[in-house]
PyMOL commands that place a pseudoatom at each C-alpha (Angstrom):
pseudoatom trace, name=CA, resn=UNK, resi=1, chain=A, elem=C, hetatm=0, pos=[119.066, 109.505, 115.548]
pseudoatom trace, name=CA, resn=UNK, resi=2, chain=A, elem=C, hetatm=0, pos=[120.938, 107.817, 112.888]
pseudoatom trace, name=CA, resn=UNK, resi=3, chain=A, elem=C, hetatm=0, pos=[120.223, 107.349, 109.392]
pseudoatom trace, name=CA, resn=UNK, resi=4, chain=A, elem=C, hetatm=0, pos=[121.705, 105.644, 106.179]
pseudoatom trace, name=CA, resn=UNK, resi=5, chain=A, elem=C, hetatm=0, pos=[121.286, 106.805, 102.951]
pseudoatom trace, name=CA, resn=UNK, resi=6, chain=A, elem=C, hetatm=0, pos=[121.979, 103.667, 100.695]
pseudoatom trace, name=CA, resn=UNK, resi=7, chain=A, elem=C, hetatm=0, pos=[121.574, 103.685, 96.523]
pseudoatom trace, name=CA, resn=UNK, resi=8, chain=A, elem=C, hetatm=0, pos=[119.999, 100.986, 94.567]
pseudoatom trace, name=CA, resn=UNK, resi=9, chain=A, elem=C, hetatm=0, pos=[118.518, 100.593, 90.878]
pseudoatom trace, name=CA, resn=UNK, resi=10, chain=A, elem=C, hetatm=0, pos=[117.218, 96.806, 91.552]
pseudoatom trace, name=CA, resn=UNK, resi=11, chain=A, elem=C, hetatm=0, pos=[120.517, 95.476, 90.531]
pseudoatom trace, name=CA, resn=UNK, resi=12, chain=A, elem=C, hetatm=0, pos=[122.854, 97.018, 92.308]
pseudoatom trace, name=CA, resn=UNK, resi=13, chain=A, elem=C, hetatm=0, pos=[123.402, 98.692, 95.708]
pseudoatom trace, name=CA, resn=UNK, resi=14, chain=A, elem=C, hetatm=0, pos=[125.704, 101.485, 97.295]
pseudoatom trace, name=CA, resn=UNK, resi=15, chain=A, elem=C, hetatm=0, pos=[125.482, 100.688, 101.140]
pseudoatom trace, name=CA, resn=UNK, resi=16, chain=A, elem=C, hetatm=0, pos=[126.123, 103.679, 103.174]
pseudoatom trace, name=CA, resn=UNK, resi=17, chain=A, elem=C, hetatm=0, pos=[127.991, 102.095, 106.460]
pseudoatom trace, name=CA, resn=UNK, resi=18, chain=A, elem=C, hetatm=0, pos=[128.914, 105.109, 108.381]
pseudoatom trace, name=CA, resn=UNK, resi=19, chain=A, elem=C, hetatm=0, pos=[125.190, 106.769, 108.513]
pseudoatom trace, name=CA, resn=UNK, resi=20, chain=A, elem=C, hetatm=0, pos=[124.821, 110.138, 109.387]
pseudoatom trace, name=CA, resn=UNK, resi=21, chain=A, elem=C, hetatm=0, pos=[122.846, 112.002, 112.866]
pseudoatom trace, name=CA, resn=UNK, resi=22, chain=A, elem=C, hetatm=0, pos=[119.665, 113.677, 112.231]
pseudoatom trace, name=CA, resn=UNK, resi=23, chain=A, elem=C, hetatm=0, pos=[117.536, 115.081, 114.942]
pseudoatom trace, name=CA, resn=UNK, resi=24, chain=A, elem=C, hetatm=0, pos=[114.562, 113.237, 113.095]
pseudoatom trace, name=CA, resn=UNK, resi=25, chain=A, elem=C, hetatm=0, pos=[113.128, 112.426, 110.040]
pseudoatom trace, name=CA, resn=UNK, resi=26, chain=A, elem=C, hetatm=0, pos=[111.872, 115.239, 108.917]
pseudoatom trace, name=CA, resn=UNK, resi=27, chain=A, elem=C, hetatm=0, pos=[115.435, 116.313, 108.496]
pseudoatom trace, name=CA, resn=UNK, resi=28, chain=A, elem=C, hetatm=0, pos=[116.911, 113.048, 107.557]
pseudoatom trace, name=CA, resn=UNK, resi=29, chain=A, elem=C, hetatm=0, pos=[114.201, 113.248, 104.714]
pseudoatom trace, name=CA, resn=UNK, resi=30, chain=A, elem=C, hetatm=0, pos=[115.602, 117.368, 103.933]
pseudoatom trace, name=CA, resn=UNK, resi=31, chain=A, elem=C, hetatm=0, pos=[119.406, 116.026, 103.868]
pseudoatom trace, name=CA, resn=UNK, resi=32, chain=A, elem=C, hetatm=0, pos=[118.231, 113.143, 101.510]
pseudoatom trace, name=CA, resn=UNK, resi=33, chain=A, elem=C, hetatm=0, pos=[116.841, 116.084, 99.293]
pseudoatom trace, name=CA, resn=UNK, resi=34, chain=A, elem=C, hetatm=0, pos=[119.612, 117.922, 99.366]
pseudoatom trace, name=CA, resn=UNK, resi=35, chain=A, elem=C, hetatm=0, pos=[121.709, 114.585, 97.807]
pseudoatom trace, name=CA, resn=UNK, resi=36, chain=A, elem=C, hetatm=0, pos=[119.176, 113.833, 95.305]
pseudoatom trace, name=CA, resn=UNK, resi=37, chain=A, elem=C, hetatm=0, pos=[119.737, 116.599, 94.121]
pseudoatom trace, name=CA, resn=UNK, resi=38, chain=A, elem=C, hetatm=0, pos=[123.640, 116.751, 94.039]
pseudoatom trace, name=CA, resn=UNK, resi=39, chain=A, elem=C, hetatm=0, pos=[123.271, 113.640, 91.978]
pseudoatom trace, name=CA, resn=UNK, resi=40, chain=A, elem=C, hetatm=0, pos=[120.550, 113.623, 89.932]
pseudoatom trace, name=CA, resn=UNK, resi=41, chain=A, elem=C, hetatm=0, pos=[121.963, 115.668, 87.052]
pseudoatom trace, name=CA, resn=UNK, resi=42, chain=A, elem=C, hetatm=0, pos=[125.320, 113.441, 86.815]
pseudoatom trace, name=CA, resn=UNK, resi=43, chain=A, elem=C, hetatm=0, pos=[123.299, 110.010, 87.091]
pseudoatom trace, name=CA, resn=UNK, resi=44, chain=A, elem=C, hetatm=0, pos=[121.132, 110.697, 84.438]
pseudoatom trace, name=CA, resn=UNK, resi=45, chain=A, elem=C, hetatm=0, pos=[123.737, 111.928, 82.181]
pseudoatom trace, name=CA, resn=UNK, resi=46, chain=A, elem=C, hetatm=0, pos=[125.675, 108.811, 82.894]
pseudoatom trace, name=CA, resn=UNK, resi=47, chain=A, elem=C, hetatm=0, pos=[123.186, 106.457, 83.277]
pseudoatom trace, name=CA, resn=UNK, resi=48, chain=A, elem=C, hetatm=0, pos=[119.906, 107.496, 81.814]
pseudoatom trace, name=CA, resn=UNK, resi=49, chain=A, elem=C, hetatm=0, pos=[118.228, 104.389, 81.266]
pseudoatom trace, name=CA, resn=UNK, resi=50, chain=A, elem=C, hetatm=0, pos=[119.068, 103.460, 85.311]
pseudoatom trace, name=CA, resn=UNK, resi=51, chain=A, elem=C, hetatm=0, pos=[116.404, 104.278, 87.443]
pseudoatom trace, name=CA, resn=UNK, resi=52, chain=A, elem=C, hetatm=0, pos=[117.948, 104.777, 90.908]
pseudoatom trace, name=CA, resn=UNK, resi=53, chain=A, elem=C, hetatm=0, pos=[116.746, 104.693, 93.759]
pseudoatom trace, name=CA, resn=UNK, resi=54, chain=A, elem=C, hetatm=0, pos=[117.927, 106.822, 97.549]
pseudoatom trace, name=CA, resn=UNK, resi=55, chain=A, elem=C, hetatm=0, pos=[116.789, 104.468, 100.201]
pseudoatom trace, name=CA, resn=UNK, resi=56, chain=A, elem=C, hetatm=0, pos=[117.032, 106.171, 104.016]
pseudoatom trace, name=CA, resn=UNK, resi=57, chain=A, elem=C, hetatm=0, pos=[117.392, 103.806, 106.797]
pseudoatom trace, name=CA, resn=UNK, resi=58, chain=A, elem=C, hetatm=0, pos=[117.100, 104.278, 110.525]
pseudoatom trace, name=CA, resn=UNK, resi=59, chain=A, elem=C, hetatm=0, pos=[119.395, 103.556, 113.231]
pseudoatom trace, name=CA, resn=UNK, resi=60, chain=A, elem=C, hetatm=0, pos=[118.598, 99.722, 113.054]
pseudoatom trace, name=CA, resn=UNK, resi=61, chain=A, elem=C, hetatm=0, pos=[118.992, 99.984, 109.258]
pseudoatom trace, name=CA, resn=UNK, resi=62, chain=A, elem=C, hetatm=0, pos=[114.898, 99.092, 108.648]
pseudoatom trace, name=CA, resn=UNK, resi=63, chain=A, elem=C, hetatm=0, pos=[113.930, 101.139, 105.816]
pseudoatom trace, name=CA, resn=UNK, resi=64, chain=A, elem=C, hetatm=0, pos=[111.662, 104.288, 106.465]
pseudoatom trace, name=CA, resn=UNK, resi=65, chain=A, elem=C, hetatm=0, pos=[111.570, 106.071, 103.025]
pseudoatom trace, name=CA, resn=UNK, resi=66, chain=A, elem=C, hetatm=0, pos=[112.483, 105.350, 98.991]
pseudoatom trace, name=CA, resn=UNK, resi=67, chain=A, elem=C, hetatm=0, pos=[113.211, 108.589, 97.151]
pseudoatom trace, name=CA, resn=UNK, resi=68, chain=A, elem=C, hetatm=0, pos=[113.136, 108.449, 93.325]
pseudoatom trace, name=CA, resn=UNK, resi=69, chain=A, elem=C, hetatm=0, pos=[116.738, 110.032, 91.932]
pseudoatom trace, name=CA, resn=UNK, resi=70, chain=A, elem=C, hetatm=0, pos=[115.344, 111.749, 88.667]
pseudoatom trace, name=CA, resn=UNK, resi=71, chain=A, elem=C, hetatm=0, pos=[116.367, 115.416, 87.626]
pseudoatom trace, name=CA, resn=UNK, resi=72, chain=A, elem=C, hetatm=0, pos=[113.132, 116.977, 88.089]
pseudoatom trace, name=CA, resn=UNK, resi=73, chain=A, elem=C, hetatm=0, pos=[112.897, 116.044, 91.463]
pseudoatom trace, name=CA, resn=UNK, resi=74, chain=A, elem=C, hetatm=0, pos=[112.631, 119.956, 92.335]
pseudoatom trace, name=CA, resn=UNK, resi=75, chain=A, elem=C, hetatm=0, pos=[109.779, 120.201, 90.698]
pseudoatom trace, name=CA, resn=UNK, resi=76, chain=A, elem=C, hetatm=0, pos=[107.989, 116.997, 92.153]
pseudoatom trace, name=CA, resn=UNK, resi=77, chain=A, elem=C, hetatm=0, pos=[108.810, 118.508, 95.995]
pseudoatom trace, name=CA, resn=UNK, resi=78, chain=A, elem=C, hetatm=0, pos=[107.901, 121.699, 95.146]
pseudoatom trace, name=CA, resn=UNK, resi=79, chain=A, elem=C, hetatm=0, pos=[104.543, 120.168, 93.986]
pseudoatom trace, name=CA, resn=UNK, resi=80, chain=A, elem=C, hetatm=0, pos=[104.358, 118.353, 97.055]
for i in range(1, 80): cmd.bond("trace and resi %d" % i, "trace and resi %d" % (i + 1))
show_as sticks, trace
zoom trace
């Protein structure tokens, strides 16, 4: 399956138009983890009053999850 991680804060919007294969959700959902956290850190430094947010899309671009970007995100899916 395909899936598009796109970035928005209500204002603005980073489209992702080249997507990226996942064998489902579940690790569409891991890899979207993984970026959060590769970003997280540098966003808020940058931008700290932005609240952004990672939205994943599927294959026909319908959204199927919206992932908070905030630096404690570790802790929030390790609490999960």
């Amino acid at each position: 399956m395909r899936f598009y991680f796109d970035f928005e804060n209500g204002e603005e919007a980073v489209r992702d138009s080249n997507g990226f294969e996942a064998v489902n959700l579940k690790q569409a959902l891991a890899d979207a983890l993984d970026i959060i956290l590769e970003v997280a850190e540098e966003t808020a430094a940058n931008r700290p009053d932005d609240l952004w947010t990672l939205v994943v899309r599927d294959q026909t671009k319908a959204p199927v999850a919206y992932l908070p970007i905030r630096k404690n995100v570790t802790q929030v899916a390790l609490a999960a």
